[in-house]
N, C-alpha and C positions, 0 to 999 in steps of 0.2 A: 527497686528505685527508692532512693531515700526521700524523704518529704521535702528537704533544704534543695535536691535538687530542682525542684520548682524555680528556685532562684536564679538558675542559668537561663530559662526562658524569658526574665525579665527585661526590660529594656533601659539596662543598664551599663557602663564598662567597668565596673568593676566593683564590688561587694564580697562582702564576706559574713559570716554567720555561724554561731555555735545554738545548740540546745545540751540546757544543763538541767539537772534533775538532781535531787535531796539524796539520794541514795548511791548516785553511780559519777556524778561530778561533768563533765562535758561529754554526750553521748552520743553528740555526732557534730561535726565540722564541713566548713567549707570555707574555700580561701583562703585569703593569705592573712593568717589570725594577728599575726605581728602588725602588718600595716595598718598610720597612723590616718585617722578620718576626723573632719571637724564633724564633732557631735550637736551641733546646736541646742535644741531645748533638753536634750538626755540630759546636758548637762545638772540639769538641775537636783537630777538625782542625787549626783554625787555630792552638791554644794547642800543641799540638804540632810545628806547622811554626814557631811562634815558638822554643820549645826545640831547634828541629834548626837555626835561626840561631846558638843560643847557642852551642850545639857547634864549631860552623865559626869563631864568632868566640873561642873559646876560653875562653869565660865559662862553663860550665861542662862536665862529661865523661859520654857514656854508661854508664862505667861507675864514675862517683862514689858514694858510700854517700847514701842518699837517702828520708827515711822510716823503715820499721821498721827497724829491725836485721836487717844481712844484704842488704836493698834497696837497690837502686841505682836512678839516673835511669832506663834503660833498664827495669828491671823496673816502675816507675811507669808508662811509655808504654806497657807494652805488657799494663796491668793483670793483671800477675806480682809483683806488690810481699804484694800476700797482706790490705791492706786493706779495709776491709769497703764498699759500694756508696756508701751517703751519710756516714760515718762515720769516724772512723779508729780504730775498732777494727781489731785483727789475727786474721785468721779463718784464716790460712795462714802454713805458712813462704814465704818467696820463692822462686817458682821452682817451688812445688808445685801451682797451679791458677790456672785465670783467673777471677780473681772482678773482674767487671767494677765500676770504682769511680771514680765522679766526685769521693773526696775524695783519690785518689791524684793526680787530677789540680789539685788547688786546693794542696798538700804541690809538687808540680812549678813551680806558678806562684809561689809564695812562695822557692823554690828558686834561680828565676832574678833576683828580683826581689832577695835578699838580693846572689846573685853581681853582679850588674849594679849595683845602688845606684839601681835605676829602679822605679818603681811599674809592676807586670808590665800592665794595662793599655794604659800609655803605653808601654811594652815592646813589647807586641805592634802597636802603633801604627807606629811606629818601624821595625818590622824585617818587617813583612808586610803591612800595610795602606795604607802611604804608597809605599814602592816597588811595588806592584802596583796604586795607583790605587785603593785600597778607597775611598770616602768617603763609602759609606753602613754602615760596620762597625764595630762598638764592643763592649768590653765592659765592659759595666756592672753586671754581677752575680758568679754566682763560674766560674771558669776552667773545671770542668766541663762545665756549660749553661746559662750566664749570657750567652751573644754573643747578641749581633742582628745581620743584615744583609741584603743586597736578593740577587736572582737577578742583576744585574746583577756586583755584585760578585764574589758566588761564581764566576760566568763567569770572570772574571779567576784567580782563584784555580785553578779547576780550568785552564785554560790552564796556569797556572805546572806543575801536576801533570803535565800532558802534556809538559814541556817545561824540566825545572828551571831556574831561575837564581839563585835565592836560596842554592840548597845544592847543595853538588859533585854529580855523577853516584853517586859512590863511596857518600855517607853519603844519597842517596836510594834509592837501590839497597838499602839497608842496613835503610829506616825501610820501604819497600815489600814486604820480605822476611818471612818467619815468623820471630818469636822466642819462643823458650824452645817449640821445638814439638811436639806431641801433650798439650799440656794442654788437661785438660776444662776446658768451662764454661758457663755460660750466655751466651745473646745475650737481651737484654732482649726478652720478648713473642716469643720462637719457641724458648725452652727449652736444655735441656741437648745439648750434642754435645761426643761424644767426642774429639775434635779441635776445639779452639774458636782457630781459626788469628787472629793479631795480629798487626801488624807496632807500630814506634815511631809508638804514636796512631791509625795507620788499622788497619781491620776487613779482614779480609782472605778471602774467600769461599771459597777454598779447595774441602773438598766439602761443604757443612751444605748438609741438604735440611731441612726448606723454606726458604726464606730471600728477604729484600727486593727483590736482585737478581733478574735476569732467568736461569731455566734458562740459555740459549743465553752468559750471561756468561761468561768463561774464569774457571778458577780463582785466575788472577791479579788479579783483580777488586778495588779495594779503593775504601776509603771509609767512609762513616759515615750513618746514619740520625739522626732524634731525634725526640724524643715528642711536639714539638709539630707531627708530620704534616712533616719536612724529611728531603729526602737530596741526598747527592753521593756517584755512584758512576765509579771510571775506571778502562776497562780496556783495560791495555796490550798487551794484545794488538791490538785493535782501533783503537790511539787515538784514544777517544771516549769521553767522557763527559755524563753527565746530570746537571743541577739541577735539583732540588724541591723549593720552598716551600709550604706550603698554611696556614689559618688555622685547621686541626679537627686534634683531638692523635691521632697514631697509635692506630689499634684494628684491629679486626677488618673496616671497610671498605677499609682499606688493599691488606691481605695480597695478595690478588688481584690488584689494580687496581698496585700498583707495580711487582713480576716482568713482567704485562702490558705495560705501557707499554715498561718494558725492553726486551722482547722488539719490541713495535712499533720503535723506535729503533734494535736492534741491524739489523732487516729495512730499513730506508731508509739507512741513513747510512754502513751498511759491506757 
């Protein structure tokens, strides 16, 4: 029995799922890897990894002024800008909490979008999606959790994660790290922890109990969840990562069944 199939016992209709690893590339599947899913906050990955393009191409700086006063790009990625969840209210000074906020990220896409003279879109198009072979990826709503894409794609994607080439070693190393760290915060649907560790856009597992990943993940762990039942997690420790798409929004069936899987995955493949 493979570890992915866990997934069929879910109570879901329909999901799909790849594990990729640094050495061997997608090393087990399930589903129908082509079909396209709203990704909700996964999104963010990607609009992040298009913003760590920009950096490298010089279009814009991590530590530009960027949003409220006092914020910079890098305080937007790393939802340290102090802006409020859906909104751009200011609930914070920057730098003082992690208030996790998908309009810091649509303020970052408009950011790159003036720097570049490109509709950020077609931006992310362009600078992640075409050179990694995305072509079932798009987004079509706001920078946040407005992407859609297949598990086959994300395969690609997390591949690049295990293995940068879009962005130097230096400023991946950088986006994968903790920044601005020991601020509190919430993680959406598992609450406040006193250490709400970030890197530039990815989540970073750090020590929050309880949490999506799997116990047995190293702390180095990062990635991203989102609420319509999606994750991608990679930990470098292990080089290996997991994709998950499903078509029921994160709840309280979840909780269990994702760490679970994790754990199955981290027991076969490393």
């Amino acid at each position: 029995m493979s570890s992915l199939d866990l997934i069929s016992e879910w109570p879901v209709d329909r999901a799909a799922a790849a594990v990729v690893t640094r050495g061997g590339g997608t090393v087990a599947s399930t589903g129908d890897l082509d079909a396209v899913f709203p990704l909700a906050s996964v999104t963010k990955l990607l609009v992040a990894y298009a913003a760590l393009v920009a950096v490298e191409e010089g279009a814009i700086e991590l530590d530009q002024p960027a949003g409220p006063p006092g914020s910079t790009v890098r305080h937007l990625l790393a939802h340290a800008s102090g802006l409020a969840f859906g909104e751009r209210t200011v609930q914070a000074e920057p730098g003082q909490k992690r208030i996790y906020s998908s309009a810091g990220f649509e303020v970052l896409a408009e950011l790159v979008e003036a720097e570049t003279d490109i509709p950020f879109p077609e931006y992310l198009e362009q600078a992640v999606f075409e050179p990694l072979g995305m072509r079932n990826s798009a987004l079509p709503g706001p920078a946040g959790h407005g992407g859609e894409s297949s598990v086959a794609d994300l395969a690609r994607f997390a591949a690049e994660l295990l293995a940068p080439v879009l962005v130097s070693a230096e400023l991946f190393a950088e986006a994968t790290s903790v920044q601005f760290p020991g601020l509190r915060g919430i993680v959406p649907g598992y609450g406040s922890f006193k250490s709400n560790d970030w890197g530039l856009g990815f989540e970073i597992r750090g020590e929050k109990n309880p949490h999506w990943t799997a116990p047995t993940n190293s702390n180095r762990t990062f990635g991203h969840f989102g609420q319509s039942g999606t994750f991608l997690w990679n930990d470098p420790e292990i080089s290996t990562a997991c994709v998950v798409l499903t078509d029921r929004a994160f709840g309280d069936w979840a909780k269990p069944r994702w760490p679970a899987l994790g754990e199955a995955v981290i027991a076969e493949f490393t």
